[in-house]
C-alpha positions in Angstrom: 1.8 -32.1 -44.2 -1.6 -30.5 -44.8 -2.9 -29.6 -48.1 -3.3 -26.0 -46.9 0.0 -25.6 -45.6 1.8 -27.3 -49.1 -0.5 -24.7 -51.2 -0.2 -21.5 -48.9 3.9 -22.0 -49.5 4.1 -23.0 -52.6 1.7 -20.3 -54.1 3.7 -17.8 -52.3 7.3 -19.4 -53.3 5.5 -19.7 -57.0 4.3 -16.2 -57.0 7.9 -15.0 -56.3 9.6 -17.1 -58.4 7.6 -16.0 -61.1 9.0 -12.0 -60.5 12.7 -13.6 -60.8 11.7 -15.8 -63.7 10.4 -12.4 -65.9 13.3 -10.6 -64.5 15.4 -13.5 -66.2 13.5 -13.3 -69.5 13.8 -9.8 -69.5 17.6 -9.4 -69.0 18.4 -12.5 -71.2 15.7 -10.1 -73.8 18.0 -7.0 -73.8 21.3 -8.2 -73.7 21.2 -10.9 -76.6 20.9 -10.5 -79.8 18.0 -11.9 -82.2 20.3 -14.7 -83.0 21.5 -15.6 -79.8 18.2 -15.1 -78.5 17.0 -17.6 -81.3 19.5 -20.5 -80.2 18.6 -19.8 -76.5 14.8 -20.4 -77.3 15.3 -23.7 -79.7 18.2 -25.2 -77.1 15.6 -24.5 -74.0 12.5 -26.0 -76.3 15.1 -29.0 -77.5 15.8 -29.6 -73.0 12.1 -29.8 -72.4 11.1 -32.0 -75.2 14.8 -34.5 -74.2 13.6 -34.0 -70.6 10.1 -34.9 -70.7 10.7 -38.3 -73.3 13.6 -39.0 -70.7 11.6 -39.5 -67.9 10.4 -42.5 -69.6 7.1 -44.3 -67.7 8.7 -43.2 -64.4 6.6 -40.0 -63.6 3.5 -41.8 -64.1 4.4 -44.6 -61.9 5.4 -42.4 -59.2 2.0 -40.4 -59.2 -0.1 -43.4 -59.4 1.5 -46.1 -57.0 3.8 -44.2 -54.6 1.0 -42.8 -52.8 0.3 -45.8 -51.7 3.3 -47.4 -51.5 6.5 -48.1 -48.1 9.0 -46.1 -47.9 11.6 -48.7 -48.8 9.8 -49.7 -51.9 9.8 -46.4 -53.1 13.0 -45.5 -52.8 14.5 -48.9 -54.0 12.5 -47.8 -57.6 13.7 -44.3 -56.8 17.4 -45.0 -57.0 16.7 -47.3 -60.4 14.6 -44.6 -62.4 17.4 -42.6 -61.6 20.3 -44.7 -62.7 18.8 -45.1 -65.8 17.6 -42.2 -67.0 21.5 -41.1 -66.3 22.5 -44.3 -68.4 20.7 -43.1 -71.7 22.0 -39.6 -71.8 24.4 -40.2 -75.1 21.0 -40.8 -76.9 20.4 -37.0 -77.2 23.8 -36.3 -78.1 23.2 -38.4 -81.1 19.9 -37.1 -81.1 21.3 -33.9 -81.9 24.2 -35.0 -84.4 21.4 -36.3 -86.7 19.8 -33.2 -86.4 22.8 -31.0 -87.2 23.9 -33.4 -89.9 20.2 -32.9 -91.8 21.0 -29.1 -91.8 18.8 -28.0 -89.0 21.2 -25.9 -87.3 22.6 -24.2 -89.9 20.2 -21.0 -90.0 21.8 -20.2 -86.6 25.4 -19.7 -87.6 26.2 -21.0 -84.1 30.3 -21.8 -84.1 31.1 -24.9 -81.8 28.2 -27.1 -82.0 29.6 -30.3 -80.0 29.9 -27.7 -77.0 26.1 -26.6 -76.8 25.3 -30.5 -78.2 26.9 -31.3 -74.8 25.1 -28.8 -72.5 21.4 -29.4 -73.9 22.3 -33.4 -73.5 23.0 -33.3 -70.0 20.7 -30.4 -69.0 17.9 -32.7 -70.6 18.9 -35.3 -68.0 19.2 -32.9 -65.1 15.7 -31.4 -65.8 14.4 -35.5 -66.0 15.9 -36.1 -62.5 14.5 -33.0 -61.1 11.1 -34.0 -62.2 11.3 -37.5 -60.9 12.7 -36.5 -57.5 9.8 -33.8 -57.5 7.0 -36.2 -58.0 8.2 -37.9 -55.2 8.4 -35.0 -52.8 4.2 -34.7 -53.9 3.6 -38.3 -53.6 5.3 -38.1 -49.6 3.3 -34.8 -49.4 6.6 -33.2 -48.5 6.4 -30.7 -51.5 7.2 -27.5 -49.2 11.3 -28.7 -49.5 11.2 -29.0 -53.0 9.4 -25.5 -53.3 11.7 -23.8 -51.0 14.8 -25.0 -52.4 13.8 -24.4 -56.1 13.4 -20.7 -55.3 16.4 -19.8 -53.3 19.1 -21.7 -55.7 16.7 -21.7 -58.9 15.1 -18.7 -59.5 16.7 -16.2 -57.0 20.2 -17.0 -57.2 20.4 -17.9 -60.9 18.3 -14.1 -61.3 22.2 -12.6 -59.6 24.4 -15.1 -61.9 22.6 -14.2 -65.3 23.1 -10.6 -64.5 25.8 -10.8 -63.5 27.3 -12.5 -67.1 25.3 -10.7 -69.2 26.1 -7.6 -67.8 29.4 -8.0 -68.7 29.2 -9.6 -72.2 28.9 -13.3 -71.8 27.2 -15.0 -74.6 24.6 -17.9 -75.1 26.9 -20.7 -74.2 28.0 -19.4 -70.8 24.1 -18.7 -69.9 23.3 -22.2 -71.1 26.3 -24.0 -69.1 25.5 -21.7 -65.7 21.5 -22.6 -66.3 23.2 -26.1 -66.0 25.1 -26.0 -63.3 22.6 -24.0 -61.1 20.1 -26.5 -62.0 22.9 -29.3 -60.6 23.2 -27.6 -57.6 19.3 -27.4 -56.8 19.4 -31.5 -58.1 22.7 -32.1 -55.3 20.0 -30.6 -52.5 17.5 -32.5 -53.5 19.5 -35.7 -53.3 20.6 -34.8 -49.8 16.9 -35.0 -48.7 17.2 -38.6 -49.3 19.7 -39.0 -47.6 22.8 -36.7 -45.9 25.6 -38.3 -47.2 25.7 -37.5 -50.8 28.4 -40.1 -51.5 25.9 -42.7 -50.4 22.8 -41.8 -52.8 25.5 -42.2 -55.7 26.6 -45.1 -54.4 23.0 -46.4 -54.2 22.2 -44.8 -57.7 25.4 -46.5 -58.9 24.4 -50.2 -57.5 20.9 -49.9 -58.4 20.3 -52.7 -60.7 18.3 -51.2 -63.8 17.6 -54.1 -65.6 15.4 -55.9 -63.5 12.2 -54.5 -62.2 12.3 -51.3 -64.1 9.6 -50.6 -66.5 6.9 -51.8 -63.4 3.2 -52.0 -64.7 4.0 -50.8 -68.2 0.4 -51.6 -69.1 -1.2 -48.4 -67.4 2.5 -46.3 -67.7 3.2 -46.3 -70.8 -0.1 -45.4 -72.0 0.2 -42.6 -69.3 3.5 -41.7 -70.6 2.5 -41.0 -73.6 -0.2 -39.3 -73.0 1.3 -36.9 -70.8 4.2 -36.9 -73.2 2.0 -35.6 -75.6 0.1 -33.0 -73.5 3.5 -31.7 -73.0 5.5 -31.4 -76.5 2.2 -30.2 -78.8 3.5 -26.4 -78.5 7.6 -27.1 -78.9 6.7 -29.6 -81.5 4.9 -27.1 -83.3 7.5 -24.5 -83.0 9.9 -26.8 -84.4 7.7 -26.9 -87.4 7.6 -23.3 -87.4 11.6 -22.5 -87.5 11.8 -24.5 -90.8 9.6 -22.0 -92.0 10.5 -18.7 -90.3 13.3 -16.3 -90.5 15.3 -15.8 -87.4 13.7 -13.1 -86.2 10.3 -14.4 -86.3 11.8 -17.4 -84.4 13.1 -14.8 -82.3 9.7 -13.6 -80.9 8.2 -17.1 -80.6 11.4 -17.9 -78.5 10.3 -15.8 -76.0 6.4 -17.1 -76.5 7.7 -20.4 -76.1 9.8 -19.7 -72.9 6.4 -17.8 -71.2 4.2 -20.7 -72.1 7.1 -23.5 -69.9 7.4 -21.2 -67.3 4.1 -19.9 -66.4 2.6 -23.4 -67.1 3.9 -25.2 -63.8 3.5 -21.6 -61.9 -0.3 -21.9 -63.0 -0.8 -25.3 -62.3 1.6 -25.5 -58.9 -2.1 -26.0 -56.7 -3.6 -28.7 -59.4 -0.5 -30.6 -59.4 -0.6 -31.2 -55.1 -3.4 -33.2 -55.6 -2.1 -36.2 -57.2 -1.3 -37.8 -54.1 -4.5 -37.0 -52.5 -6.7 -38.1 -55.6 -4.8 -41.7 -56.0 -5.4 -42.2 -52.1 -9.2 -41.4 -53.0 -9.4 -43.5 -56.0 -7.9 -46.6 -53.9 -10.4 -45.7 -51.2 -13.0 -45.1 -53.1 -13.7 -41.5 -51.5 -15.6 -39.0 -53.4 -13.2 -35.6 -54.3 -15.8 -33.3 -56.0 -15.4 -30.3 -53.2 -11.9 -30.4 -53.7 -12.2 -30.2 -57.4 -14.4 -27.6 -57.3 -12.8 -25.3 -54.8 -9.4 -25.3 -56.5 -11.0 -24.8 -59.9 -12.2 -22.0 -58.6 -9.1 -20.7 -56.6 -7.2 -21.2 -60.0 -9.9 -18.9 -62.1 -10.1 -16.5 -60.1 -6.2 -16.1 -59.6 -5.6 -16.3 -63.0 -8.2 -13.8 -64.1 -6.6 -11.0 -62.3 -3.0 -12.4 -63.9 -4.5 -11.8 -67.5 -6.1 -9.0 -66.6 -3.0 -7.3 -65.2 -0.7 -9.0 -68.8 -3.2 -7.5 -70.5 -2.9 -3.9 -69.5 1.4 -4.6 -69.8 1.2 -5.5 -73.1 -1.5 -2.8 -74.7 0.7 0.0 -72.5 3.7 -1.7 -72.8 4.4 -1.0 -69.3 8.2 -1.3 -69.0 8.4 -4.0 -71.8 9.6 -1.8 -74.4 12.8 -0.8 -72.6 13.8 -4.7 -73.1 12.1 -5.6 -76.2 13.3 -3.2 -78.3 15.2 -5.3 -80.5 11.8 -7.0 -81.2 8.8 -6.3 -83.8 5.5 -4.8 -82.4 4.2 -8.6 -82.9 6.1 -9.3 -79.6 3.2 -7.6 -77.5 0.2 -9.8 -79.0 2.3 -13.1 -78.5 3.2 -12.1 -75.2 -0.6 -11.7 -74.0 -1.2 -14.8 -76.2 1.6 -17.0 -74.4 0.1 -15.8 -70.7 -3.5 -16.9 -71.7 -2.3 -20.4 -73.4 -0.2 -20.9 -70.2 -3.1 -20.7 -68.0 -5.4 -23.6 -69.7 -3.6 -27.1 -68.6 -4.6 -25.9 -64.9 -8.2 -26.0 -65.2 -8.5 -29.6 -66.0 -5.3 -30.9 -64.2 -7.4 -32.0 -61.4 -9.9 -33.6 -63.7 -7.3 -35.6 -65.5 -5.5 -37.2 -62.9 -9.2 -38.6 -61.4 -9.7 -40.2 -65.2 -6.4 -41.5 -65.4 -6.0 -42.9 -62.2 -9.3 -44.3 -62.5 -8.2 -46.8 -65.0 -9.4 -44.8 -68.1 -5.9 -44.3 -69.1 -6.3 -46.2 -73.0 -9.7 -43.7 -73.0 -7.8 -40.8 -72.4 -4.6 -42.0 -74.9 -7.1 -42.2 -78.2 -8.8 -38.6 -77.4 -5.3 -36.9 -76.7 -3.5 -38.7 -79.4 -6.6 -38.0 -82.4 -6.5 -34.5 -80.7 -2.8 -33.9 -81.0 -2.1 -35.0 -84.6 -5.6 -33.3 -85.5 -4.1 -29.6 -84.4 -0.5 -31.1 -85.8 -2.3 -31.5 -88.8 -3.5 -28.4 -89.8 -0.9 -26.5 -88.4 1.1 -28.4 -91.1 -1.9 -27.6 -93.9 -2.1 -24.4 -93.1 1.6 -23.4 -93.7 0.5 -24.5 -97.5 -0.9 -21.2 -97.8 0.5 -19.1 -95.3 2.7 -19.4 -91.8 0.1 -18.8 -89.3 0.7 -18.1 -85.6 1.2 -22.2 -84.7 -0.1 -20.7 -80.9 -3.6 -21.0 -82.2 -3.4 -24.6 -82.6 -1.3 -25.1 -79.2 -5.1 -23.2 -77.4 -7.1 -25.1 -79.8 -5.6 -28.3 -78.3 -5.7 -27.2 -75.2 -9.6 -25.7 -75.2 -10.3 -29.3 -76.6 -8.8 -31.1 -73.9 -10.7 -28.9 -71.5 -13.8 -30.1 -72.8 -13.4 -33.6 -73.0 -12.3 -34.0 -69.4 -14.6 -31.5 -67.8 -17.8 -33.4 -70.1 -16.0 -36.7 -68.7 -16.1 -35.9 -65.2 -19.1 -34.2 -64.9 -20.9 -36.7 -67.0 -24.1 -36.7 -64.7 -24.6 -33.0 -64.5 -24.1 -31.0 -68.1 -24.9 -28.0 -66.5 -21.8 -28.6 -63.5 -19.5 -27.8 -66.2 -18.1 -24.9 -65.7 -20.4 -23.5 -62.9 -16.9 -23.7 -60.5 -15.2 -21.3 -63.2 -14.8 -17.6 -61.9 -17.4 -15.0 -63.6 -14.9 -13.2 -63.6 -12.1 -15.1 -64.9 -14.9 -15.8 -68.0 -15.3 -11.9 -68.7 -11.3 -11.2 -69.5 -10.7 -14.6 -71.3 -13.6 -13.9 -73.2 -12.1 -9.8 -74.0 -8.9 -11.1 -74.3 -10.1 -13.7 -76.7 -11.8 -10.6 -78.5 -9.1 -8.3 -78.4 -5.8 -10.5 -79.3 -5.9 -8.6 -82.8 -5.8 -5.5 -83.8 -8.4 -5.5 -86.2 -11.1 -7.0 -84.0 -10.2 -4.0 -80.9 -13.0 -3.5 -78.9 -12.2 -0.3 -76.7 -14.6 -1.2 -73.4 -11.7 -1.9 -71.6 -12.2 0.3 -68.2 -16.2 -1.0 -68.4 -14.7 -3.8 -68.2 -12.2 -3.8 -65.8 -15.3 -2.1 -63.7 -17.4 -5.4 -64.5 -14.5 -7.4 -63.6 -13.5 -6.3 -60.1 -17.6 -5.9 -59.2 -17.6 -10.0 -59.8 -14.0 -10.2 -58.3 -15.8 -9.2 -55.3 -18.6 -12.0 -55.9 -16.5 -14.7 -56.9 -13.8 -13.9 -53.4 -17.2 -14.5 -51.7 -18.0 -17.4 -53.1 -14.3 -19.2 -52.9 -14.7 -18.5 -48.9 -17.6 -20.1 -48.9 -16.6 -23.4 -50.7 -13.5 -23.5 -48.4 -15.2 -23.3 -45.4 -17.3 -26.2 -46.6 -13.9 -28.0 -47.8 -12.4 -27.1 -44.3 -15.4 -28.7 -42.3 -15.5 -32.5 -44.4 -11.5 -32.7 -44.4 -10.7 -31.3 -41.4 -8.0 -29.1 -43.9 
């Protein structure tokens, strides 16, 4: 399936998944208490972290080597990496009984703890197997199923069912164990893509043999893993660091910061992330992929620009936000905006790290992320000495850092190629928004600048045409 066809629908499935997934937010915003609000934010941060260590090396293997690998290779390791991610699911359970038993839990007054110990445990593997099995989908170039499927049973129909129970005075637990089971469902579809008789991919996942050629070519995965590992957990690492510190209402509004930041991250980076496939083909062949690279870097800026622009204006006029949030401190409006423009970062140098780690430059990129990530986990920790700062500023400082080093890696040639692919402007309202994300540094240019902004929207649309009809001519797209 072409490139083109893989972005158009899953741009448009993203873009309306995106309504249901704010709509979610919202509703889960206005009919929980701060409390439960509170537990909902630390169980969904707790499922992300569990889900992304339980994928174990197998993500990376699958975006490297599958590309280039038979069908009946890949899903022989298919079958295995998900037999044992399934076999290790009592490890979070424990996990979580060490947890509770140092007294982590018991700001939270929550009242039957095995019960939600035993929904974020199994969720956490759910969420691991739904990553696998949507690497692969990429690596076949067969992404459009995955897309599809994700918004009709993920996003739309979970929207009805959380309205539904909230509506009528269901609590945390029941939204947590109906997140699960929806996100079982969307897993069971999945699995009948491989195959249409359901009881033969657990028979296959059942038989798999996981202790002999499992952990393939841990030289390069692991090093990936943890890498990517660490890309991913910086911000929910750091907001565990914060809930020691904070009441529960504070926690409360970072929650909902936290819950932004994982779900706008993949929506943001759904274009970057089709090109894993394509870059490992390139690498192997040896084909240069600077076009592509710099036409989707600048599809991304200037997509997101107008996103920020448009959260920005929602969250100075608190356009329909204060009907939901009104349980919430006026801080919820600055970490909002915050949350949407730290979401949007990752995207901009996907591309650019896939090339360096699938070029071999994997223990490279492990010492810069790693120094990097226990840098900003370092003075997040040092600065709570004095005072509990928003931890957010360290999660963009990471993230700002990381651009750098992978766009001055890449373009190591050409200095001045940095960020000439970057929307103008994209540049102008990160730049205000930058400016403007406290009070006491307002700047009130805001309709000169939207004026600016939509006089180099105009220029910058020009220019993305342009650089696709170039693309469209050497790939044939």
């Amino acid at each position: 399936m072409k490139l083109k066809t893989s972005a158009f629908v899953r741009f448009n499935s993203y873009v309306i998944g995106t309504g249901f997934t704010v709509a979610n937010i919202l509703i889960i915003t206005s009919n929980l208490d701060l409390f439960q609000f509170a537990v909902w934010g630390v169980a969904n941060s707790l499922i992300y972290i569990f889900s992304q260590i339980g994928q174990l090396t197998y993500v990376q293997y699958i975006e490297k080597y599958f590309p280039n690998l038979s069908q009946s290779k890949m899903n022989y390791h298919l079958f295995k990496f998900f037999k044992t991610v399934i076999v290790i699911t009592p490890l979070w359970y424990v996990v979580l009984l060490i947890m509770d038993a140092l007294g982590y839990f018991e700001k939270y007054n929550a009242d039957n703890l095995f019960i939600l110990f035993m929904i974020i445990s199994f969720s956490s593997v759910v969420e691991s197997l739904v990553e696998i099995i949507s690497k692969y989908f990429l690596s076949i170039k067969h992404s459009v199923k995955f897309d599809l499927n994700e918004l009709l049973i993920f996003k739309i129909f979970r929207f009805a069912v959380f309205y539904l129970l909230l509506t009528n005075g269901f609590g945390i637990y029941q939204i947590l164990l109906s997140n699960f089971l929806i996100r079982s469902t969307f897993l069971i579809r999945l699995f009948l893509y491989l195959d249409k008789n359901l009881y033969s991919v657990f028979k296959k996942i059942l038989f798999s043999k996981i202790r002999t050629k499992n952990l393939l070519n841990l030289k390069y995965t692991f090093s990936a893993f943890i890498i990517k590992t660490q890309l991913v957990t910086l911000l929910n690492s750091l907001f565990f660091i914060h809930t020691i510190f904070a009441d529960n209402i504070t926690i409360a509004n970072y929650s909902l910061g936290i819950l932004i930041i994982n779900n706008l991250r993949p929506i943001f980076s759904s274009l970057s992330a089709l090109l894993f496939p394509i870059i490992s083909q390139d690498i192997k062949n040896k084909q240069d992929n600077n076009i592509m690279f710099s036409l989707v870097t600048r599809i991304n800026t200037l997509l997101i620009g107008v996103i920020l622009l448009i959260s920005y204006f929602v969250s100075k006029y608190k356009f329909i936000l204060d009907i939901f949030l009104k349980d919430f401190d006026s801080e919820i409006y600055g970490i909002i905006l915050f949350s949407v423009f730290c979401s949007s970062i990752s995207t901009l140098y996907l591309p650019q790290y896939f090339d360096r780690l699938f070029s071999d430059n994997e223990n490279n990129l492990l010492l810069f992320i790693t120094l990097n990530y226990f840098i900003n986990l370092s003075l997040y920790l040092f600065s709570t000495k004095f005072e509990v700062l928003n931890f957010l500023i360290f999660y963009l400082l990471f993230e700002f850092c990381n651009l750098l080093y992978f766009y001055f890696n890449f373009y190591s040639n050409n200095k001045l190629n940095l960020f000439k692919n970057f929307s103008v402007s994209y540049l102008i309202v990160s730049c205000y928004i930058l400016i403007n994300i406290y009070e006491k540094f307002n700047i009130n240019y805001l309709y000169a600048v939207v004026i600016v902004f939509f006089a180099f929207l105009l220029f910058d649309s020009k220019k993305t045409f342009e650089k696709y009809r170039i693309y469209k001519e050497i790939y044939n797209a």
